[in-house]
Every structure is written in structure tokens, then in C-alpha cells.
C-alpha positions in Angstrom: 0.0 0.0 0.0 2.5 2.3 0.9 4.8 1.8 -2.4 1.0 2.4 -4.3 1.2 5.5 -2.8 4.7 6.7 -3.4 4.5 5.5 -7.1 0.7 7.4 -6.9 2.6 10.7 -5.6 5.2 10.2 -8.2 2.8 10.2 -11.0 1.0 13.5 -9.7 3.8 15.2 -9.3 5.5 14.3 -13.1 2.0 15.3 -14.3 2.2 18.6 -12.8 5.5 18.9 -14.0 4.8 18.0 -17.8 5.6 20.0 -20.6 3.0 22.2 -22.0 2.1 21.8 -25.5 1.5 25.0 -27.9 -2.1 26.6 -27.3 -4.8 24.7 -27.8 -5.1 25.0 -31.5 -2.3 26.7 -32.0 -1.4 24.8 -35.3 -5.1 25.5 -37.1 -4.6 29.3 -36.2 -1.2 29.2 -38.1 -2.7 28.0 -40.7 -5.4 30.5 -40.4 -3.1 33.5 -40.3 -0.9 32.3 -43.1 -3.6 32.2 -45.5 -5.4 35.1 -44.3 -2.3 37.7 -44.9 -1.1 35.8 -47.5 2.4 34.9 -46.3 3.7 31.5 -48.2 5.6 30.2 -45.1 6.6 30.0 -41.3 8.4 27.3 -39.0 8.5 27.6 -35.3 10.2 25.7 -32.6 9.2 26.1 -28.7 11.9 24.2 -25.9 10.6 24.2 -22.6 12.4 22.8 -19.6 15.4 21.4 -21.6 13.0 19.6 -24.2 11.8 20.5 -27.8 7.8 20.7 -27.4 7.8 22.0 -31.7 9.4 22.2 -34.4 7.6 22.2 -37.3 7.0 24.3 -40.9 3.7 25.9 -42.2 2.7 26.7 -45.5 5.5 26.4 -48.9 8.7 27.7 -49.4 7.9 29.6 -52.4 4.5 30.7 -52.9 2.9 29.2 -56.3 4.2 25.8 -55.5 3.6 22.9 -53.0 7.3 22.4 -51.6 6.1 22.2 -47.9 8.3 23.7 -45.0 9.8 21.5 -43.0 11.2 21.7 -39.9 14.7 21.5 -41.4 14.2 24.6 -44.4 16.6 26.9 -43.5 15.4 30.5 -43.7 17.5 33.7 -43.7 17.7 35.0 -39.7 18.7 38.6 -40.3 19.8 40.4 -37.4 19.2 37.3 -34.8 22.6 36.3 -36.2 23.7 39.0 -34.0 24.1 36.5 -30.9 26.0 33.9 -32.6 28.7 36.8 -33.3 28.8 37.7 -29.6 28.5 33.8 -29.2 31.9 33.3 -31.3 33.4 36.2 -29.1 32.8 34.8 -26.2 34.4 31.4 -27.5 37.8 33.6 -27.4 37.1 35.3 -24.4 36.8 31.4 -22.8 40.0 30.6 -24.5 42.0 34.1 -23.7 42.1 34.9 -27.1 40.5 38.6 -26.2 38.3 40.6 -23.6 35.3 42.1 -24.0 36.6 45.1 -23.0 40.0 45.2 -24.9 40.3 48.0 -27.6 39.4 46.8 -31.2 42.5 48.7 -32.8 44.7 46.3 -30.3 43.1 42.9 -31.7 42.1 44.5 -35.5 44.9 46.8 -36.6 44.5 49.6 -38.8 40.7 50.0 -37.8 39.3 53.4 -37.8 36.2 55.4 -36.6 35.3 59.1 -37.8 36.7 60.4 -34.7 40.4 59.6 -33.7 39.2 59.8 -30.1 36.8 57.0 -30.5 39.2 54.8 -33.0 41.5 54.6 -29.2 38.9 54.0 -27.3 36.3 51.9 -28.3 36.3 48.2 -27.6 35.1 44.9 -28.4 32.2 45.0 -26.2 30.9 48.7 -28.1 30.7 46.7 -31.1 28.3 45.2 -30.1 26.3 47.0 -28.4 24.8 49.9 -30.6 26.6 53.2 -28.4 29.5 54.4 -31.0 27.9 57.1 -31.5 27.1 56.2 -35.1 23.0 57.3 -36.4 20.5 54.9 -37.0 21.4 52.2 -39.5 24.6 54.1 -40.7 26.1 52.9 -43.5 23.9 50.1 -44.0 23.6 51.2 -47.8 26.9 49.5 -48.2 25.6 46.2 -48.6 21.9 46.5 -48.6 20.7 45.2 -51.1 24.1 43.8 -51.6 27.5 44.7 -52.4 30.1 44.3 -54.8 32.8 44.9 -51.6 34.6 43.0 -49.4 33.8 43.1 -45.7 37.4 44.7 -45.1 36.4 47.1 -47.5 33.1 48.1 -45.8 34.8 47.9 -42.5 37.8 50.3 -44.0 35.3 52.8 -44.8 33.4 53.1 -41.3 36.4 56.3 -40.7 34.5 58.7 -42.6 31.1 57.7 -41.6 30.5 60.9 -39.4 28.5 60.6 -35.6 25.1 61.4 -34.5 25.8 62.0 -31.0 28.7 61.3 -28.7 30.2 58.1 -28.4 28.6 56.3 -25.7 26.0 58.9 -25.0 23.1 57.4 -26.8 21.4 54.1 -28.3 20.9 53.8 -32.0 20.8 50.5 -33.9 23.8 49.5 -36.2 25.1 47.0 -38.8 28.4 47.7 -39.8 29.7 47.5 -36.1 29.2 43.4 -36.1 31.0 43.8 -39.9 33.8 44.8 -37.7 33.4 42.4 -35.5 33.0 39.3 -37.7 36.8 41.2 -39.3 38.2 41.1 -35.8 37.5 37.5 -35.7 39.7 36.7 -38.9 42.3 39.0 -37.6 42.6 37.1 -34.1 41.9 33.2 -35.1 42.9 33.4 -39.2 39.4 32.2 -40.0 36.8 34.1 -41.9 33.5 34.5 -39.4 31.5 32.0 -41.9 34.3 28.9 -41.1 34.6 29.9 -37.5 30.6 30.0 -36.8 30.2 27.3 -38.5 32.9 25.3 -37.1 32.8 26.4 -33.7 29.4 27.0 -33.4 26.9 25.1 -35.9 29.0 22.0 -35.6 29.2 21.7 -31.4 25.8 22.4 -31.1 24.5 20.1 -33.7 23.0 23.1 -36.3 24.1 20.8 -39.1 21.3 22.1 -41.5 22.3 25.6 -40.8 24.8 27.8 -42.9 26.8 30.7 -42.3 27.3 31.3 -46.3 24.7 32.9 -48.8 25.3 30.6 -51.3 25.2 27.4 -49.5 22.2 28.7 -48.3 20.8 29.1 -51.7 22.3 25.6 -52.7 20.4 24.3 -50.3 17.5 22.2 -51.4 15.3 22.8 -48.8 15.7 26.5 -48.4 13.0 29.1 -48.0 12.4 32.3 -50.4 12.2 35.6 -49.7 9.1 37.3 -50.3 7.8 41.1 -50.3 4.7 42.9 -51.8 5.7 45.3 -54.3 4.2 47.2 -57.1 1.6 49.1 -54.6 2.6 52.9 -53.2 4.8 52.2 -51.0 6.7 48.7 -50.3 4.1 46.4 -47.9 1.6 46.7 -50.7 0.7 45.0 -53.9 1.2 42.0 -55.0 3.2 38.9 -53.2 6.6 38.6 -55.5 9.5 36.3 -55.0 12.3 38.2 -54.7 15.9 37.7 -56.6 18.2 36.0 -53.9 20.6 38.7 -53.4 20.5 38.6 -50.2 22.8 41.2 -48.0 26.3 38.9 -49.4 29.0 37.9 -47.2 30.4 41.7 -46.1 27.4 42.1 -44.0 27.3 38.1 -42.8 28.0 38.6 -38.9 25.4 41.5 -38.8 22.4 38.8 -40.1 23.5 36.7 -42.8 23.0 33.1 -41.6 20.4 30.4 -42.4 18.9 28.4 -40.0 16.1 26.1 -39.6 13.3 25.4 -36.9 15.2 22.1 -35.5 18.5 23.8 -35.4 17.3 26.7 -33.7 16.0 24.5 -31.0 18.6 23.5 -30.5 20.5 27.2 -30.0 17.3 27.8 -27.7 18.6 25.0 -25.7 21.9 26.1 -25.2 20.9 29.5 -24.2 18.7 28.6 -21.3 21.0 26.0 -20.7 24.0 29.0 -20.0 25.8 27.8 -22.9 26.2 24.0 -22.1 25.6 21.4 -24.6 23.7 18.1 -24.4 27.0 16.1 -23.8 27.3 18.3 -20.9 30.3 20.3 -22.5 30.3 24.2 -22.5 30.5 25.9 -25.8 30.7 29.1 -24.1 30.8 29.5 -20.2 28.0 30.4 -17.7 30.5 33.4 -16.9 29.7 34.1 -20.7 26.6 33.5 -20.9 26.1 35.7 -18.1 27.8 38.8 -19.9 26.0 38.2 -23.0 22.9 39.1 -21.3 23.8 41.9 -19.1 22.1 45.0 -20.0 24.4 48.0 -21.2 22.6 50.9 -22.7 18.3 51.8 -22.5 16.2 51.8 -25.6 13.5 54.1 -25.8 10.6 52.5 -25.2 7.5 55.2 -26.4 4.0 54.4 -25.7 1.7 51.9 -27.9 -2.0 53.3 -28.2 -5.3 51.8 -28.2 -5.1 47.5 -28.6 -1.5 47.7 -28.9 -0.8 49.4 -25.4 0.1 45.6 -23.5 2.7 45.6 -26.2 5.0 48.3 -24.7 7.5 47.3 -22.6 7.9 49.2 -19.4 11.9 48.7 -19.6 14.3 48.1 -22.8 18.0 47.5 -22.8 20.4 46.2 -25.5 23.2 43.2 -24.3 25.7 41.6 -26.2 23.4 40.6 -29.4 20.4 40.8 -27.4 17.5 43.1 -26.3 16.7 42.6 -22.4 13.1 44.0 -21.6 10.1 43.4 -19.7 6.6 41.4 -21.2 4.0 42.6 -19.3 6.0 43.0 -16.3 8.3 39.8 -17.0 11.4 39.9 -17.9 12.1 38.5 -21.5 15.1 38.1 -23.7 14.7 38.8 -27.4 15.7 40.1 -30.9 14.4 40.7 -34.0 15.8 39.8 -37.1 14.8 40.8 -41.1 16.7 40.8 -44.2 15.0 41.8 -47.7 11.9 39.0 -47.5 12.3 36.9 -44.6 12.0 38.1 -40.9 12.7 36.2 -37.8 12.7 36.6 -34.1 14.2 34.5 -31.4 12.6 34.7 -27.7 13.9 33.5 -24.5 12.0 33.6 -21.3 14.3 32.4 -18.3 12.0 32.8 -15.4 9.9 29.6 -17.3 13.0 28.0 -18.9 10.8 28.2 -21.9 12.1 29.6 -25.4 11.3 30.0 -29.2 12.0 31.3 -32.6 9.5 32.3 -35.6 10.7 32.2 -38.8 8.8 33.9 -41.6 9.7 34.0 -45.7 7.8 37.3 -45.7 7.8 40.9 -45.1 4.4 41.4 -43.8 5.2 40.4 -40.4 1.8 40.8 -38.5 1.3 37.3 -37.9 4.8 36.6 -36.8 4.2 39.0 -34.3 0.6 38.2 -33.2 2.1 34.3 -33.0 5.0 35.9 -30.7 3.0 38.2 -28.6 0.6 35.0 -28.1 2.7 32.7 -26.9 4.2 34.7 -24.2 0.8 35.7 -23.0 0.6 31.5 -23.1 3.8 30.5 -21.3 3.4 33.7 -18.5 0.2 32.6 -17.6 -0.9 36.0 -18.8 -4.7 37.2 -19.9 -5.7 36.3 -23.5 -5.3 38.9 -25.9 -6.6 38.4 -29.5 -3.4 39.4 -30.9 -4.0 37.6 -33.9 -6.9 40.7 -34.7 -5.1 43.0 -33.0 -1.6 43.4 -34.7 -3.1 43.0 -38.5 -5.2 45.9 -37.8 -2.2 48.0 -36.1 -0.3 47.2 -39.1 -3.0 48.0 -42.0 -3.6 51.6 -39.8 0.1 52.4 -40.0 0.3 51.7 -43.6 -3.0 53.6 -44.5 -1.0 56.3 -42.3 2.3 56.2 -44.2 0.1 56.5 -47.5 -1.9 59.3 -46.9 1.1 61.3 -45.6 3.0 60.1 -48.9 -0.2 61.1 -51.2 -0.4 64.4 -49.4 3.3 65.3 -49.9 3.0 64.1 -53.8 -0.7 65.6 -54.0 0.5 68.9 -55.8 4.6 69.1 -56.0 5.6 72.5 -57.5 5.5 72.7 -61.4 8.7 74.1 -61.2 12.3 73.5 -62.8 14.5 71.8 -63.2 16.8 74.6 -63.0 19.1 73.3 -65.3 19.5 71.5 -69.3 18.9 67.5 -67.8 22.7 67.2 -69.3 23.8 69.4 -66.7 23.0 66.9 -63.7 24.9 64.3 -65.4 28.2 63.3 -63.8 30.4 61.4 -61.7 29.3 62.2 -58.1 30.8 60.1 -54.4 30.3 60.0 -50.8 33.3 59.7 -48.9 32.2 55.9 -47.2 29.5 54.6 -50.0 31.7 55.7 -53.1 31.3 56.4 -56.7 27.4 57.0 -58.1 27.0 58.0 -61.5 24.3 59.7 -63.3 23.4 59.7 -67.2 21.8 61.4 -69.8 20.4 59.4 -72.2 18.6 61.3 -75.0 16.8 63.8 -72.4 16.4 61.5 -69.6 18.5 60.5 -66.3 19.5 57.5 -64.8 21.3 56.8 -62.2 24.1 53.2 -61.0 25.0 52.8 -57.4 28.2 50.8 -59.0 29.1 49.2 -55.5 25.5 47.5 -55.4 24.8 45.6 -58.7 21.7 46.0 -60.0 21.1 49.4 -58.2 20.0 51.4 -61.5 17.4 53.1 -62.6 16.1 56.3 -64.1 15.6 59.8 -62.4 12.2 61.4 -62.8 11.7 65.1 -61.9 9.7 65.6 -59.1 9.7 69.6 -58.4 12.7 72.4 -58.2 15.7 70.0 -58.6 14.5 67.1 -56.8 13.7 64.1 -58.9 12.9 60.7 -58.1 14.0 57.0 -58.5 12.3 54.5 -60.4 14.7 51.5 -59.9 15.1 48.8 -62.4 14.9 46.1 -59.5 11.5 47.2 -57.8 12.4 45.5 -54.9 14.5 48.8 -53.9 13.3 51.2 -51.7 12.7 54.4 -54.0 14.0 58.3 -53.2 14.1 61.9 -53.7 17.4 63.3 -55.5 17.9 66.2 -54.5 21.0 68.3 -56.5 22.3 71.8 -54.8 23.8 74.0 -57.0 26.3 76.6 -55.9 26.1 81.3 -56.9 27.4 80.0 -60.3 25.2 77.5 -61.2 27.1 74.8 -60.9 25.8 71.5 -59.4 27.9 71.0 -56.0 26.3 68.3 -53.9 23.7 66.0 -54.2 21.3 64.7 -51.0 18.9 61.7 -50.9 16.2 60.4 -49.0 13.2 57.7 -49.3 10.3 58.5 -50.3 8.2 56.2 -48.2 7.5 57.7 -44.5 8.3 53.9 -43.4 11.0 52.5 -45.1 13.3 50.3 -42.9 16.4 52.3 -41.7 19.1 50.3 -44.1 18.4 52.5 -46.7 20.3 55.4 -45.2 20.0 57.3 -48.6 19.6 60.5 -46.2 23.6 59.3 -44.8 24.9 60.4 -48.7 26.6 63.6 -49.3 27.9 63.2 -53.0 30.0 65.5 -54.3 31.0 65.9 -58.2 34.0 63.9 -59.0 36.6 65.9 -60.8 37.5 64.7 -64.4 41.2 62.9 -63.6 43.7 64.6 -65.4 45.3 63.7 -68.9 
């Protein structure tokens, strides 16, 4: 009787114990969303309490045919890559190679920031950590959409890339900062960032569908495609298009460039609740390290969400090593976002429940990935049902409808005036100082315009008002903008400014970062 009672007890308390399953239908609303927006395909993977509890795919990868995602199609990850980066650093911190807080110009000679200053000063830990001083997105036009330059090229030109604010004064998002990190990696271990992720990352932890290269990615069989609606007024609307897999190329790799799948990225969910220890027990990176990677070192504003979306806000928002540290709902959560052009990601960790997990997405649209997100915290916090899955859609059709008034109002009636000057007269050889050489054409009475470090980047100019004209890109996957050309007391054309034309273009194209400047003819 008293053994029937013990095993009794046993089974009561493994029962209450047991790992919860998704939300009760949680696989039908998938399904539901994905067909409602439109979005070809998702994969998800949720670990709780050191076990995988999903990992599955929804929908195709490629919309217009039935090849099913899996739970091993690798999609692109964007800016979650960001962690494996400061994952691979904190390999060498483990090993003595470097310390977080050793200066970059000691470990990457020859590095240099706008400001000598900052060039001494900053370390490996600013790199990561989005407080250079640099404005929002800087420099990002260097390899998005893609670039015919080598990282060390990119990462040469961050010196005349000029501040926003002070260094360490302020938060604003960056790129080419992990560039610079994924160079200092070479520089220290002789290995490109792709071989040593991939090596000493992918290949401990088991991520053996995953890739740290664009084109093995694309090799791939079972790879996802990037999506995005285009051909509407501004990009978000219009038609569903599968987009040329150009990717961000390897320059830009340890900023988002890998390719990952929902199994594999269980498996990375495990190893971060875990504090960096593998199944076999071994570390690939320290608790010490883990640790650091999650220590908050700068605030994000955090604004106010209205109406619905209020929940949403977080009351606290900080930015680790490759991670954003903030509160859900008055829990603490560890998070980041990821997009590159037509796929978005995000990866979610939730220590307090040793629960985490990753939504993949081979779309821009994006409201389902976050009403699936926002949903399954509510879930795992034992938190008050929201109907997210109305909720965010309707946020995200409002800010649109927003963006295109404000766009129609601003195109409603331009000036009927100028150009000032013959169209030949704008033609040149122009540069910016850290993009480099843009030329613009007359042909037969009309411009166009070649961003010659990013193939494919042409199109024509058409006047808008004054002398401001307006892109109409070959590719129209690219973000169109104003050209704006300055002319100096004698007429003469002496800088040229940019900026997009949609109110909510993402921050990478920092056209309004260009100052170009006629090139002189070279001399005979």
C-alpha cells in the first residue's frame, strides 16, 4: 500500500510537472493566419524545460508551388545572427584569445572610426552593443541590397562615416559595427566569421542544416524564399513577389547573414537557457559568458503603444551583447528581432519559465509573426488572452494607410517648377566619402542613375519639383528616393542629398547618410 502510494505521488507530481504543449489550437490558427495575410511560409520551434515541445513548418517555401516547409528549411535569420557573433566572441574570451573590454584597434589593426578619439577608445564590447555614436542604420547602404565589396572594404570605410551624438551617449541601432566584428574574428583566429561559426558554433551544437554562407544557403534544397509585396505605393503593398536572392552577401554576414532552420534553432534555444552548455554536458561558451551576453548596457527608448497595442509596450528596454533585455508585461524577456529583404525572424527566451522560441517567416508582412509571438508569451506567462492575432493586422493596416496618406499628401501637388538646369547638366560622376562612386546619365533627355558598388542598383531619375527628382529603380524591390541636387552662386551642381520616399521604409536605406560631391574629371 505504501509503495501504491509513493509511485501514486510520483505520477502526480511528473503530471504537474509536464511540458505544455502550444495553445490549444495553435497549429489551425497558423494555418489560419498564413492564408489570411497571404504569407507562403513559417516554422516555429518552442523548448521548454530542456526539451523541444515544436518544431515544425507551415505553409511552402515559395508561394505558387507545394514544396512544404519543414522543420529542417533553413530561412535567412537577419539580425538574430547578432548572438551567434557575440557567441563566437565569447568562444575567445573562454579561450584568452580577447576581452570584451580590450580595444578593437589592439586585436584589428588599422581599424578606424570618424573620430580619432573614439578609434582609441572603443572596444570589443561597443561593437556590439549599438553606443559608437554612429545614427541609426549608418552605413547600412553599403551592402543592402548587396555589395560588390569585401567586408574589409566596408569595414575600411566606417572612418569617414560621421557621428550622430557622442560616443557612448546614446542608443541607435547599427550593422556595420558586427562587420567589424565578424573582421576582428579573422584578424585574431585566421578564419573568416562564416568557417569559424560554422565550425565552432553550428558544428558543437549540432545546427548541421544551418549555414553561415549565402550561397550554401541558396544551394540548399530545402531552403526558403524571400518574399515582399511590391508594385503598390509604397513597399508592404501590392502583389506577393519572389524576390531575386541577393541577399545582404558575405560583407554584411556577422550583422544577419545566416540560415537556420526550426530544428537547429531548438537547438541554439537549448543552449541559451541552458547557459551555454551542450547536451553532452560540455560548455560551448561559459556560464560566466553567458552571463555577460545578457547583461544589459545601454536603455532603448521604449514610447507608448496606443489603443489594442498598449500591452505591447514594454515598461523597460535595454540592449546586451546581441540581445534586447526587456520586460513582457512586467516579466522579464530576452529577445531580438531579425529581417533581411523577405524573410524576418525573431528568437525569444524567457528564463524565469525555462521556456524559449524562434519564428521564422519567408515574408515581409510580419503581423502574424508578431501576433504568433505576442501569443505565446501571453501563453507561457500565464498571462490574460489577448486576441493578438486581430489586433496586430489591424495596427499594421492603420500604419500603412498612415504612411500612405502622408505620402499622397506630400506628392498631391509638388511644384510645377524646374529643373533649373538643361537634364545634361546633372549628369556626372558624383561620391560620398564611405559609399563611393554613383554615377548619373543622360540618355537622349532622360537621367539614370548606377550605385556601382551594389549591382543591379539602376534606374532612371524622374523630376519631381525644383531640382528634386525621383527614382524608379530597375529592381523594384528597392526602396525608391528623392534626389535632391544643390547648386552653388554660379550655377554649378555641388552636392547631391537623398532620402526615401516612403515615411516607413526600414532604416538600411540610409540614402539621407549620402553627401555626393561631383568627381573631378582625372587629369590627362
Amino acid at each position: 500500500m505504501l509503495l501504491r502510494n509513493v509511485v501514486a505521488l510520483t505520477s502526480l507530481l511528473l503530471a504537474g510537472t509536464a511540458l505544455a504543449a502550444p495553445p490549444e489550437g495553435f497549429d489551425a490558427r497558423i494555418e489560419a493566419r498564413l492564408k489570411e495575410v497571404g504569407t507562403p511560409g513559417m516554422a516555429i520551434a518552442i523548448v521548454e524545460d530542456g526539451k523541444v515541445t515544436l518544431a515544425k513548418g507551415y505553409g511552402v517555401r515559395k508561394n505558387g508551388t507545394n514544396d512544404k516547409v519543414t522543420a529542417d528549411t533553413i530561412f535567412s535569420t537577419g539580425s538574430t545572427g547578432k548572438a551567434f557573433t557575440a557567441a563566437a566572441l565569447a568562444i575567445l574570451v573562454d579561450e584568452g584569445k580577447i576581452a570584451w573590454d580590450d580595444k578593437v584597434t589592439d586585436r584589428l589593426p588599422g581599424f578606424q572610426m570618424y573620430d580619432p578619439w573614439v578609434t582609441r577608445e572603443i572596444t570589443i564590447r561597443d561593437l556590439l552593443v549599438h553606443r559608437s555614436g554612429l545614427g541609426l542604420g549608418a552605413g547600412d547602404l553599403m551592402f543592402v541590397p548587396t555589395t560588390n565589396r569585401t567586408r574589409a572594404e566596408a569595414v575600411h570605410a566606417l572612418r569617414y562615416i560621421k557621428p550622430a551624438t557622442s560616443f557612448r551617449s546614446a542608443y541607435a541601432y547599427d550593422n556595420v559595427l558586427y562587420m567589424v566584428a565578424g573582421q576582428l574574428i579573422e584578424a585574431v583566429t585566421g578564419q573568416t566569421w562564416e568557417v569559424f561559426v560554422r565550425d565552432r558554433v553550428f558544428k558543437p551544437a549540432g545546427m548541421l542544416k544551418s549555414t553561415t554562407d549565402e550561397a550554401d544557403q541558396i544551394k540548399s534544397p530545402d531552403h526558403a524564399f524571400p518574399h515582399a509585396r511590391l508594385g503598390g505605393p509604397i513597399r508592404g503593398m501590392g502583389d506577393l513577389t519572389v524576390l531575386d536572392e541577393k541577399g545582404l552577401g558575405r560583407a554584411a554576414a556577422p550583422a544577419g547573414g545566416l540560415a537556420i532552420s526550426a530544428n537547429d534553432m531548438a537547438k541554439w534555444l537549448l543552449i541559451q537557457l541552458n547557459k551555454g552548455k551542450l547536451p553532452d554536458g560540455k560548455a560551448l561558451f561559459s556560464e560566466k559568458q553567458a552571463e555577460e551576453m545578457w547583461k544589459p548596457h545601454i536603455n532603448l527608448p521604449t514610447g507608448r503603444a496606443q489603443g489594442a497595442m498598449a500591452p505591447s509596450a514594454p515598461q523597460f528596454s535595454s540592449y546586451a551583447l546581441g540581445w534586447t533585455v526587456q520586460d513582457w508585461r512586467g516579466h522579464k524577456i530576452i529577445q531580438h528581432g531579425g529581417a533581411v529583404l523577405g524573410q524576418i525572424a525573431t528568437v525569444v527566451l524567457i528564463p524565469e519559465k525555462n521556456v524559449a522560441f524562434s519564428i521564422l517567416e519567408n515574408a515581409e508582412d510580419g503581423a502574424q509573426l508578431l501576433a504568433t509571438q505576442y501569443e505565446l508569451l501571453d501563453y507561457y506567462l500565464g498571462l490574460p488572452k489577448v486576441d493578438w492575432g486581430t489586433i496586430v493586422p489591424a495596427f499594421r493596416k492603420e500604419r500603412a494607410a498612415n504612411a500612405l496618406a502622408a505620402l499622397e499628401k506630400k506628392q498631391a501637388e509638388p511644384a510645377k517648377v524646374g529643373p533649373s538646369l538643361p537634364v545634361a547638366r546633372y549628369a556626372g560622376n558624383y561620391a560620398d566619402v564611405w559609399y563611393g562612386p554613383i554615377n548619373i546619365k543622360d540618355n537622349g533627355g532622360k537621367l539614370s542613375i548606377d550605385f556601382t558598388r551594389t549591382p543591379g542598383m539602376v534606374g532612371t531619375l524622374e523630376h519631381f519639383q525644383y531640382d528634386t527628382f525621383k527614382t524608379v529603380w530597375n529592381d523594384k524591390s528597392m526602396e525608391p528616393a528623392y534626389v535632391t541636387f544643390q547648386m552653388g552662386p554660379e550655377g554649378n551642381i555641388e552636392r547631391i542629398t537623398m532620402k526615401a520616399v516612403s515615411p516607413i521604409a526600414d532604416f538600411s536605406w540610409d540614402y539621407h547618410d549620402l553627401e555626393l560631391r561631383p568627381v573631378p574629371p582625372a587629369r590627362k
